[in-house]
Structures are given as C-alpha cells and as structure tokens.
C-alpha positions as a Markdown table, in Angstrom:
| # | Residue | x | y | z |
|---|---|---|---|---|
| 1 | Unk | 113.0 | 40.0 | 120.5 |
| 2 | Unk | 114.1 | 38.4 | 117.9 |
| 3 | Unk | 113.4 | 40.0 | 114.1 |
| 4 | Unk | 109.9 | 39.2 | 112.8 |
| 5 | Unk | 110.0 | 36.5 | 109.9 |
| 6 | Unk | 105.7 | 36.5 | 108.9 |
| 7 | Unk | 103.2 | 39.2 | 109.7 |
| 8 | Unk | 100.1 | 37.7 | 109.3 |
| 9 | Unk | 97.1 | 40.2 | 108.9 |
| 10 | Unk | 94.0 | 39.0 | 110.3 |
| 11 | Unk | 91.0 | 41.6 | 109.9 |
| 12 | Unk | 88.0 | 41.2 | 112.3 |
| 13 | Unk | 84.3 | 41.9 | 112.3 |
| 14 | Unk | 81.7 | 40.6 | 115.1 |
| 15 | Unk | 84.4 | 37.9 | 115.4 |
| 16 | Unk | 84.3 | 37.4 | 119.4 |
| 17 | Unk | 82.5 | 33.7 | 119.5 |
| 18 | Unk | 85.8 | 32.5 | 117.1 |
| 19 | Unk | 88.5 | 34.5 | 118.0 |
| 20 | Unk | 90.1 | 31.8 | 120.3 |
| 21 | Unk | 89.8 | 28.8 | 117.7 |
| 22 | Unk | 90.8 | 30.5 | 115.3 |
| 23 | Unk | 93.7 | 32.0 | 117.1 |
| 24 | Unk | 94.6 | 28.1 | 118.3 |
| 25 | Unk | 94.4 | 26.9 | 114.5 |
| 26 | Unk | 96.7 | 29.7 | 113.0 |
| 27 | Unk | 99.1 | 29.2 | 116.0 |
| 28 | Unk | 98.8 | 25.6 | 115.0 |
| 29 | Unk | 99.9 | 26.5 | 111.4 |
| 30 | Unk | 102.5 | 28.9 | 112.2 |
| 31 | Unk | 104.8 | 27.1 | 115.2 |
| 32 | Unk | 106.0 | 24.5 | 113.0 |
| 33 | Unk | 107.5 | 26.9 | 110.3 |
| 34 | Unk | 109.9 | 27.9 | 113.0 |
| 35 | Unk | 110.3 | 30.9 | 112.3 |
| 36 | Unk | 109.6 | 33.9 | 114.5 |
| 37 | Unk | 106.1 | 35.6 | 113.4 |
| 38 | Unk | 103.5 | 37.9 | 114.8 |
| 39 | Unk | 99.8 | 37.8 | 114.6 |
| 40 | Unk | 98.1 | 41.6 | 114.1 |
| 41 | Unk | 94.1 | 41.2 | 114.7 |
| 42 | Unk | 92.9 | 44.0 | 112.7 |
| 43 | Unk | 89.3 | 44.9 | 114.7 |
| 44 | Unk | 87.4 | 46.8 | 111.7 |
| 45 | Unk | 84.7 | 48.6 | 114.2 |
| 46 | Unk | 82.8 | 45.5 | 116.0 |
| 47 | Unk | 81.0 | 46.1 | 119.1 |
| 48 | Unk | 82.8 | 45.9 | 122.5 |
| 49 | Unk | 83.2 | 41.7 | 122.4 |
| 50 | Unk | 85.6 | 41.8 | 119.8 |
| 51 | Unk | 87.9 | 44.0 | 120.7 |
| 52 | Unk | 87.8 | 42.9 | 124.2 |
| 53 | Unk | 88.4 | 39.6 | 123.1 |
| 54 | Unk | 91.6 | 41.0 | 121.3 |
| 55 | Unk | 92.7 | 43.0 | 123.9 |
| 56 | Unk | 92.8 | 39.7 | 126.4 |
| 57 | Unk | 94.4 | 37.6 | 123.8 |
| 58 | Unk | 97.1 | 40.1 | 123.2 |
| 59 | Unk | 97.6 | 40.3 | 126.7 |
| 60 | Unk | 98.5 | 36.6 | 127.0 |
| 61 | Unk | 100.6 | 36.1 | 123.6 |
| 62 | Unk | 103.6 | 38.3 | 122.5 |
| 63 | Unk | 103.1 | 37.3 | 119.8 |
| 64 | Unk | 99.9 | 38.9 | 119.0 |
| 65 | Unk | 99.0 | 42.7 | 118.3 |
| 66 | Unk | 95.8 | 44.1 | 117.6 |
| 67 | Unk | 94.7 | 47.7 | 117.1 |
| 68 | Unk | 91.1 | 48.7 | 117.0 |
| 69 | Unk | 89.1 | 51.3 | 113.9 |
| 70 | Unk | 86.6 | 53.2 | 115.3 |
| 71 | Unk | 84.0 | 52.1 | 112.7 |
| 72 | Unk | 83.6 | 49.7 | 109.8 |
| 73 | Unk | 86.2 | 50.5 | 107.0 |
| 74 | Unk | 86.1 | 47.2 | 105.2 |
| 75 | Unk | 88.8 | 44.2 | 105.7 |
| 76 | Unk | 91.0 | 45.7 | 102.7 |
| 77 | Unk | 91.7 | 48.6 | 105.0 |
| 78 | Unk | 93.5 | 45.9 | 107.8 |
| 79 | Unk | 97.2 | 47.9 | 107.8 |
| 80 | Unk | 100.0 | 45.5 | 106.2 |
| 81 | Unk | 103.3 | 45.8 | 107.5 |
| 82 | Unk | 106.7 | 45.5 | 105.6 |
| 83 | Unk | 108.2 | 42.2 | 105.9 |
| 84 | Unk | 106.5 | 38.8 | 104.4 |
| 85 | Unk | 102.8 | 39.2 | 105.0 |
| 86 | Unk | 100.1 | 36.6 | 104.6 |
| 87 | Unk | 96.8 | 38.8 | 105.0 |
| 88 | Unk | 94.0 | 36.3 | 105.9 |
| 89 | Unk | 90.7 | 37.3 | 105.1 |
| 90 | Unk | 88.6 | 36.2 | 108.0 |
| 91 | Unk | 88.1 | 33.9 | 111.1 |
| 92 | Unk | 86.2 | 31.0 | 110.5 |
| 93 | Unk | 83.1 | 32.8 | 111.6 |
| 94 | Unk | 79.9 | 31.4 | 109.7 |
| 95 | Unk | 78.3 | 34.6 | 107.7 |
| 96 | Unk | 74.4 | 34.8 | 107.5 |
C-alpha cells in the first residue's frame, strides 16, 4: 500500500440517510488530487444505522476506515492522525 498523502477526518452522528453522498462527493474531491489518501468516518455514538452504514462502506473501499465510540463525545473528539489532515466537520446532513 502505498504511504498515505491526506487523512481526512470525518466525524459522524445520526448520519446513515447521507453517508453514501457524501462519501461519493468527498471521493469526488479527493481522486483528482492524485494523491493516495484515506477516509476515517469517526461514528461519535449513533444508533446502529450509522455505524452499520460505515462498517459496509469500509468493507467495499480500502480506502476508508471507521471506528465506532460507544456514546456521544462531541465531533472535536474524532482521533486525528499524523500526516496532512483535513478534519471535516460533518456530512451534509440537514440539522433540525
């Protein structure tokens, strides 16, 4: 595998109804660069869709990582990695 160029950092909450658009537009962003990057979905204690969600997309896209908290922490607790990291602060998810 070749060495990681951009982390991006993407916290989730209740995010399961955007995860794949979302995922499409960042992909979208990132393949042009051309350089070699991994996604890391941050799941910050939603129910079960979300982190399923993850789960299946990481399944499907080397690329991607994700790592589940067991409750709500906050987005500023998403782990950053060492290397150049573009945290993102959500999805696209409309908020109420």
């Amino acid at each position: 595998m070749p060495e990681i160029g951009i982390s991006v950092v993407v916290p989730c909450y209740e995010e399961n109804e955007v995860i794949e658009a979302f995922h499409a537009a960042l992909t979208a962003e990132l393949e042009p660069v051309g350089e070699p990057y991994e996604i890391c979905y941050v799941d910050d204690g939603s129910g079960a869709g979300t982190a399923q969600r993850l789960r299946e997309l990481a399944a499907t896209a080397p690329q991607v990582r994700c790592t589940s908290f067991s409750r709500n922490f906050g987005n500023e607790s998403a782990p950053l990695r060492p290397a150049r990291v573009l945290p993102v602060a959500g999805t696209a998810a409309p908020k109420p």
